[in-house]
MDAnalysis code that builds the backbone (N, CA, C; Angstrom):
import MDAnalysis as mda
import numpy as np

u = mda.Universe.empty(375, n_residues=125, atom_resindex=np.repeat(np.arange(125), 3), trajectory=True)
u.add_TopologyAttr("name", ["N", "CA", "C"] * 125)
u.add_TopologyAttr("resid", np.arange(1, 126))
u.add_TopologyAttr("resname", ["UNK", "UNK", "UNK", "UNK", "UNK", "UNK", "UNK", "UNK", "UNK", "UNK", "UNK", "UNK", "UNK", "UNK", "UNK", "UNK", "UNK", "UNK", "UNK", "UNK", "UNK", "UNK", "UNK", "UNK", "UNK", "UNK", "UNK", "UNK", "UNK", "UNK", "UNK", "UNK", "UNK", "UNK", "UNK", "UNK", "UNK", "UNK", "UNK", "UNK", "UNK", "UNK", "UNK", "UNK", "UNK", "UNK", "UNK", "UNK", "UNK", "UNK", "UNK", "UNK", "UNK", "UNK", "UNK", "UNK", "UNK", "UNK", "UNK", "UNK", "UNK", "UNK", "UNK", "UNK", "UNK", "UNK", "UNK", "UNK", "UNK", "UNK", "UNK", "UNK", "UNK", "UNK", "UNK", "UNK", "UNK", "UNK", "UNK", "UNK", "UNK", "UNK", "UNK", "UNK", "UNK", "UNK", "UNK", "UNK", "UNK", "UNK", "UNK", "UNK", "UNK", "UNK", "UNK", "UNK", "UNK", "UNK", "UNK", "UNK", "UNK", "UNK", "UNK", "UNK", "UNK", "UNK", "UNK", "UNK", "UNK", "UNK", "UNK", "UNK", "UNK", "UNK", "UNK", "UNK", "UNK", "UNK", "UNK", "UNK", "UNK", "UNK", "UNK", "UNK", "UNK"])
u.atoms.positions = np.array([
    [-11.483, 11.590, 7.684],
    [-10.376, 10.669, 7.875],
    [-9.217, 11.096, 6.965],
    [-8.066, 10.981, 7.072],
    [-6.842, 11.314, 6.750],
    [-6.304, 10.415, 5.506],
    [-5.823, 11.097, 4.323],
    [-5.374, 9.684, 3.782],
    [-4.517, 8.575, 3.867],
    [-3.645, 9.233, 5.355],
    [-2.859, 8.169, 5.608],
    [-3.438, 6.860, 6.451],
    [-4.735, 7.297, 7.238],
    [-5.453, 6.452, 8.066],
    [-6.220, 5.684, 6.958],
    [-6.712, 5.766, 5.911],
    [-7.225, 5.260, 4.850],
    [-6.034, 4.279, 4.248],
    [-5.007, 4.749, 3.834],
    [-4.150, 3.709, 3.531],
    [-4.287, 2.767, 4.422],
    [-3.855, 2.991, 5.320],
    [-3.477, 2.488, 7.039],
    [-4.261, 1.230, 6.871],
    [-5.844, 1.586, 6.522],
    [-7.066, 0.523, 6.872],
    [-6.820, -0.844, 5.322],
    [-6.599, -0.042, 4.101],
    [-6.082, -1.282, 3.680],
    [-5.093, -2.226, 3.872],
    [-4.259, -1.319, 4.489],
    [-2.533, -2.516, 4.700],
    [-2.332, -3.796, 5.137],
    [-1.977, -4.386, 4.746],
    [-0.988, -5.910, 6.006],
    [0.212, -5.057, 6.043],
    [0.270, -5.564, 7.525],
    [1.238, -5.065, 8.363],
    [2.088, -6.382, 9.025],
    [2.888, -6.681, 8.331],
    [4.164, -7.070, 8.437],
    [5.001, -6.921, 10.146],
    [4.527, -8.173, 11.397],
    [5.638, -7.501, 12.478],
    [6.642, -8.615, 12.217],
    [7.826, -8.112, 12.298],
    [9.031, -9.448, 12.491],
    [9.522, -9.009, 13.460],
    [9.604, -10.457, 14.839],
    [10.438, -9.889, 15.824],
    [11.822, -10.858, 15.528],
    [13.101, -10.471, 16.312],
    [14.260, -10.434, 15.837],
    [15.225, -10.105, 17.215],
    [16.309, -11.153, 17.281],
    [17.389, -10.438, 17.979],
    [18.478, -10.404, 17.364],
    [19.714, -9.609, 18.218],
    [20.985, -9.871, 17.596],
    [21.445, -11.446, 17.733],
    [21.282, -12.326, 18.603],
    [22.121, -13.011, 18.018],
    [21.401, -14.263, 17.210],
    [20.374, -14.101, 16.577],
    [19.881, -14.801, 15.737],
    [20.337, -14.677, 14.771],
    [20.558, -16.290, 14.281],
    [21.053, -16.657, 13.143],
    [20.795, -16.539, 11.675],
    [18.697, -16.960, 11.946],
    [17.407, -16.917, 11.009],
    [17.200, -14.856, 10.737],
    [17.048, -14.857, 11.597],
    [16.475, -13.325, 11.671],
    [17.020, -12.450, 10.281],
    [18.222, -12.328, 10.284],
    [17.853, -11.051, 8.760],
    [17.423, -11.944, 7.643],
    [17.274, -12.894, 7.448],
    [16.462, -13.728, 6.715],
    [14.763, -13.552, 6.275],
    [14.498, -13.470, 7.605],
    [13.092, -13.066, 7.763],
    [12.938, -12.064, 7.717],
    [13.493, -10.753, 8.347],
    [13.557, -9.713, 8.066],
    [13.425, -9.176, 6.304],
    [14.112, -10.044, 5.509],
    [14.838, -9.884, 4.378],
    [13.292, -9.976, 3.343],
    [13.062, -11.373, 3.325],
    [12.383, -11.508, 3.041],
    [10.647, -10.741, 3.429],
    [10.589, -10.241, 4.459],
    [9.629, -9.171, 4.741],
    [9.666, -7.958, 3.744],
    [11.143, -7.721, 3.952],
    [11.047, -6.339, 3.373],
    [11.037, -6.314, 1.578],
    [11.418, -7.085, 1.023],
    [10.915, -7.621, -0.160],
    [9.825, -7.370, -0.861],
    [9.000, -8.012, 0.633],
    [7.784, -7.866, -0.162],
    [7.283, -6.482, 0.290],
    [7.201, -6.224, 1.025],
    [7.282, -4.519, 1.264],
    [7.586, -3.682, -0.269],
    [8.583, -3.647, -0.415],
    [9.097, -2.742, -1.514],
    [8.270, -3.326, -2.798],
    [7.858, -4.399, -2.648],
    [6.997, -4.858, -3.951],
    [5.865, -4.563, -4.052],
    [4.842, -4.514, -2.766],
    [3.263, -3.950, -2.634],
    [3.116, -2.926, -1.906],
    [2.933, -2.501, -2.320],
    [2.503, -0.643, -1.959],
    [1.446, -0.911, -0.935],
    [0.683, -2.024, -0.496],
    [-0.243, -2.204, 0.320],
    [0.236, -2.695, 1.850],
    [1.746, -3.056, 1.253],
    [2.379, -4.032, 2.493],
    [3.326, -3.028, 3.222],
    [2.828, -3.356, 4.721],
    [3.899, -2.039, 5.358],
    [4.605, -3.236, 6.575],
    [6.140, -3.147, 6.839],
    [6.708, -3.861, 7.840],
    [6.931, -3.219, 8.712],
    [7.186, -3.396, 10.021],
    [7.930, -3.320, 11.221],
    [8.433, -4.118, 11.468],
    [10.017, -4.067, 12.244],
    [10.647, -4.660, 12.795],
    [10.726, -4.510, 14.383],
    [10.674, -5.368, 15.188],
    [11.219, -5.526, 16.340],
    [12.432, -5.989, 16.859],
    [13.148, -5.534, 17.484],
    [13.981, -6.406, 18.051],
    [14.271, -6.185, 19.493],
    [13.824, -7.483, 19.965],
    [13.638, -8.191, 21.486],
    [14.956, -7.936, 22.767],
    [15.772, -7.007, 21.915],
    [16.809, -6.196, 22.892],
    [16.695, -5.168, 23.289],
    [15.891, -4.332, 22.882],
    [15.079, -2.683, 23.011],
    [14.002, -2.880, 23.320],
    [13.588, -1.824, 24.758],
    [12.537, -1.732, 25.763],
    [11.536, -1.865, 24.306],
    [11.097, -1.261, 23.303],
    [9.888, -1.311, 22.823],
    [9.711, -3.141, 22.099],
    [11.050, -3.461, 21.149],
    [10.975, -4.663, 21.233],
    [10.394, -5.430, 22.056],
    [10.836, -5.473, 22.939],
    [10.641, -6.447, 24.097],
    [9.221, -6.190, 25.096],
    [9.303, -4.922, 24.886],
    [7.266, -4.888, 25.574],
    [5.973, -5.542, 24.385],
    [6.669, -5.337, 23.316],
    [5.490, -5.562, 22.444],
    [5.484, -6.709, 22.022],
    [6.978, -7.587, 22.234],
    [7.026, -9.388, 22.133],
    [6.506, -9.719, 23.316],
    [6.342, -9.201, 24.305],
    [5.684, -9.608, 25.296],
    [4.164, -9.571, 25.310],
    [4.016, -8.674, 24.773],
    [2.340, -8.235, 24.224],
    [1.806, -9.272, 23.691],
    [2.708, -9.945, 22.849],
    [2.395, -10.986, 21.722],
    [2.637, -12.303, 22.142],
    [3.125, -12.212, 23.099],
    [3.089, -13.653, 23.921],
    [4.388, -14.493, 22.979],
    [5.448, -13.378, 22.295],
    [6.560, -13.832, 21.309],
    [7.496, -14.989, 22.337],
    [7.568, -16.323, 21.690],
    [8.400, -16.998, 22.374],
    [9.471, -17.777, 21.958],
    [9.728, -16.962, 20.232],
    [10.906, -17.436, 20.191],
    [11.612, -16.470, 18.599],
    [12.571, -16.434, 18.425],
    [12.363, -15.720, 16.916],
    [12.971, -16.277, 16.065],
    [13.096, -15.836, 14.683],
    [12.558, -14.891, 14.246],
    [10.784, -15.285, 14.242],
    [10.236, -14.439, 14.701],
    [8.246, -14.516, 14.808],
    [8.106, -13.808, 13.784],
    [6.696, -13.880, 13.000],
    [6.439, -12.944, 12.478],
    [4.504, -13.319, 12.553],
    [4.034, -11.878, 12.581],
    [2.481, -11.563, 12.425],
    [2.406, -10.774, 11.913],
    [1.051, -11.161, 10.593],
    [0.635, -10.572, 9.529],
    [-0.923, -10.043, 9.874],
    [-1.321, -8.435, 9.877],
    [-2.687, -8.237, 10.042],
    [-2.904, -7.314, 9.092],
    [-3.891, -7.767, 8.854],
    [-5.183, -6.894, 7.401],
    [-6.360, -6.671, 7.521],
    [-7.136, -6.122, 7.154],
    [-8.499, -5.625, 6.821],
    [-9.289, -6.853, 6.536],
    [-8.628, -7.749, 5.869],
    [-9.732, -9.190, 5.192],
    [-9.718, -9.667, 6.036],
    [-8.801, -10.045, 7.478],
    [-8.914, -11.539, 8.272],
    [-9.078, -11.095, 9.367],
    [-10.254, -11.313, 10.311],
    [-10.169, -10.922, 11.507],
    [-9.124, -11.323, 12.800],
    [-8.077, -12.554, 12.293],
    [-7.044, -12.512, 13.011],
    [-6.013, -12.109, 13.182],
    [-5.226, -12.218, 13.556],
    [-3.532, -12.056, 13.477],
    [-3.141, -13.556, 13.016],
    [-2.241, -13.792, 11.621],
    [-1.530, -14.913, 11.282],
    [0.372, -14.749, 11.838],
    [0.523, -16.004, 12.424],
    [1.814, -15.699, 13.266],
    [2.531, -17.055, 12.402],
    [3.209, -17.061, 12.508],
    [4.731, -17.350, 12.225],
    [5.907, -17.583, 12.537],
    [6.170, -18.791, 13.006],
    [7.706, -19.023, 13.548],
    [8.748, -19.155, 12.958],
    [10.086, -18.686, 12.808],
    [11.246, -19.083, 11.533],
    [10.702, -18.050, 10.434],
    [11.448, -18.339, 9.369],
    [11.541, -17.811, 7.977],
    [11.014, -18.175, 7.034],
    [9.436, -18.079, 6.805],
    [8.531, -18.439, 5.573],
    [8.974, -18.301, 4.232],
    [8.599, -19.276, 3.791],
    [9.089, -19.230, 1.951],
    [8.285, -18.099, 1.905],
    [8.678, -17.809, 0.399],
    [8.064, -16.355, 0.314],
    [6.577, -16.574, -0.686],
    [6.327, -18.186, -0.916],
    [4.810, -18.001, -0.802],
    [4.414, -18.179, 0.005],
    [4.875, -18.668, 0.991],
    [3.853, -18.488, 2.450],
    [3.781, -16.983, 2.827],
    [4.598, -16.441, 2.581],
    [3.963, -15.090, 3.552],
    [3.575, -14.545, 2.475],
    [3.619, -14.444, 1.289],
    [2.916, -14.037, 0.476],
    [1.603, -13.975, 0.588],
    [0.995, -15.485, 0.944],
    [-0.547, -15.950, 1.323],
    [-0.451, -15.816, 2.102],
    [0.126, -15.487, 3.572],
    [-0.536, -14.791, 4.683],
    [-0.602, -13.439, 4.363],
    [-0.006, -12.526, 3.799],
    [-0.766, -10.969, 3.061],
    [-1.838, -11.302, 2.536],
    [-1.663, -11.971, 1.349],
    [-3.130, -12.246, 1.035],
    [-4.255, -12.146, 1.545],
    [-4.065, -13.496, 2.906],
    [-5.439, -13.601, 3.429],
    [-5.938, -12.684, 4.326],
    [-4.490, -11.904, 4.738],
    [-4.677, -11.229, 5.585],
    [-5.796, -9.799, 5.102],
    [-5.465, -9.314, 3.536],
    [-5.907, -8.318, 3.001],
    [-7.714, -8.770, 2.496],
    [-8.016, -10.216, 2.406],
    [-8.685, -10.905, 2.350],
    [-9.144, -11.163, 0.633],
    [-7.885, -11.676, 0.037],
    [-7.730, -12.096, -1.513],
    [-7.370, -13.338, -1.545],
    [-7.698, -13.758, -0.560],
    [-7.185, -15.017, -0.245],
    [-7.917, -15.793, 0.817],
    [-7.932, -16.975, 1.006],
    [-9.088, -17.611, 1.628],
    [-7.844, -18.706, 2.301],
    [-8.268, -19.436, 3.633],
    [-7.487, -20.759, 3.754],
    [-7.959, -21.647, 3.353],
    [-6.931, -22.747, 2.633],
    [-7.192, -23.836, 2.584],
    [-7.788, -24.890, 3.254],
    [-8.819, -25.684, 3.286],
    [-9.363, -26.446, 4.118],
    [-8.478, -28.137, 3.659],
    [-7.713, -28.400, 4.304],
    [-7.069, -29.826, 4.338],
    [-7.981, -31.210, 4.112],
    [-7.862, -31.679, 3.289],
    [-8.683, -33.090, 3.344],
    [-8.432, -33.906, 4.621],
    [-9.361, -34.526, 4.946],
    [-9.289, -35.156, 6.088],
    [-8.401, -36.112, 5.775],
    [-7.096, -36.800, 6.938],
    [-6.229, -37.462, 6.179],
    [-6.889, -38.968, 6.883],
    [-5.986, -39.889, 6.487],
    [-6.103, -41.257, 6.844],
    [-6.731, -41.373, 8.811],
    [-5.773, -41.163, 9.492],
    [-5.740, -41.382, 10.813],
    [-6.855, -40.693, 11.180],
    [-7.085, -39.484, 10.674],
    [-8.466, -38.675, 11.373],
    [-9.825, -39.430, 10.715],
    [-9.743, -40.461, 9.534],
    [-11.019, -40.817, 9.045],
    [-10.958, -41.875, 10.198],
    [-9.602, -43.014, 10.719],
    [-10.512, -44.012, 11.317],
    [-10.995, -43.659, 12.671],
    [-10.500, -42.015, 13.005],
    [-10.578, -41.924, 14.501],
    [-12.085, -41.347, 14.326],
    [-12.638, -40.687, 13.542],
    [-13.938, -40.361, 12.966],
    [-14.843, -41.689, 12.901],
    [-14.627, -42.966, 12.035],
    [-15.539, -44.110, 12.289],
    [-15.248, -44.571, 13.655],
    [-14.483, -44.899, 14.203],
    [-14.649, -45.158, 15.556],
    [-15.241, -44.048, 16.418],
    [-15.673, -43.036, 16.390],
    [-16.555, -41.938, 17.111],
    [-17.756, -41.891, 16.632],
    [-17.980, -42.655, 15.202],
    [-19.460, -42.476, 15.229],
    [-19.736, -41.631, 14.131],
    [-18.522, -40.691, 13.362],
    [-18.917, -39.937, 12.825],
    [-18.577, -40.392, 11.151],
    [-19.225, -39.724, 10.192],
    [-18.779, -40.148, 8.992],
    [-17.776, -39.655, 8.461],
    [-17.030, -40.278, 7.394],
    [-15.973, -40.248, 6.806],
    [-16.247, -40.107, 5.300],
    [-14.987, -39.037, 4.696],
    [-15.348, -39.385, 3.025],
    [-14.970, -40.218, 2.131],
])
């Protein structure tokens, strides 16, 4: 194996899709590339949804609005997606989890889901 395919397998990979006349977009963009230049682990691409490759591969992605962004890594067997312009600890922790240094949060069950839980029968904490 190559050492660039070895890098390759640790990375989050950063997609931001993007058009011209978005408002959000170099925002997100911005903030992508940020963190790019900060982790040597983090690699971006940009799309933009006006160019045949843009636009086949937002289609790929079922992209339906922008600025999008999807984060994939070695730790998470999904793709984490993204609508608008994430603070930059959120996408921070989607690298994260994506690289898998990071885990999701499991939400406490809130009010409305405990009484819809005793009325189903099920227990509550």
């Amino acid at each position: 194996m190559e050492p660039q395919t070895k890098a390759a397998e640790r990375s989050a990979i950063i997609e931001v899709f993007t058009s011209p006349t978005c408002p959000f977009c170099p925002g997100a963009v911005k903030i992508a590339k940020e963190l790019e230049n900060e982790r040597k682990e983090v690699t971006v691409k940009v799309y933009s949804t006006a160019t045949p490759e843009g636009n086949k591969r937002a289609g790929h992605l079922d992209v339906r609005s922008v600025p999008t962004m999807f984060v994939t890594g070695p730790g998470y067997p999904d793709r984490i997606g993204y609508v608008g312009v994430p603070s930059r600890s959120g996408l921070t922790k989607m690298v994260n989890i994506s690289l898998g240094k990071e885990s999701w949060e499991e939400k406490e069950e809130g009010f409305i889901s405990r009484i819809i839980n005793k009325f189903k029968g099920g227990k509550t904490k």
